[in-house]
C-alpha positions, 0 to 999 in steps of 0.5 A: 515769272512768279512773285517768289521768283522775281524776288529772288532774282532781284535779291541775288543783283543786290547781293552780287552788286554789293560784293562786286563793290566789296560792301560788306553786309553790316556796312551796305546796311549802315549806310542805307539805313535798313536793318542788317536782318532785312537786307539779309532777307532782301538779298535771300529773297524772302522778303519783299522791299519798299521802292524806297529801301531799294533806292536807298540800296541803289544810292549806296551801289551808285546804280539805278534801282531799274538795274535791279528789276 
């Protein structure tokens, strides 16, 4: 698996965690701190995350981040 594609599958279990909870985008950023534009990115898979914002991201779905590697 290649590094685009891995980030890629890992945005798409965020985004489909957060809709599943009903979290829209603007409040899933809120309340994990990060900056709605890189949560966008997160989720598209253009964008590569710290361990730390996922975690953040995990705390806010009540999930462990290992679900979405």
């Amino acid at each position: 698996m290649t590094h685009d594609t891995f980030l890629i599958e890992m945005g798409q279990k965020i985004r489909i965690a957060r809709r599943a909870k009903k979290i829209p985008i603007g409040k899933m950023a809120e309340l994990s701190k990060i900056d709605m534009s890189n949560l966008s990115f997160l989720e598209r898979g253009m964008r590569n995350c710290h361990v730390l914002s996922l975690k953040s991201i995990a705390d806010v779905l009540e999930m462990d981040v290992k679900e979405f590697l």
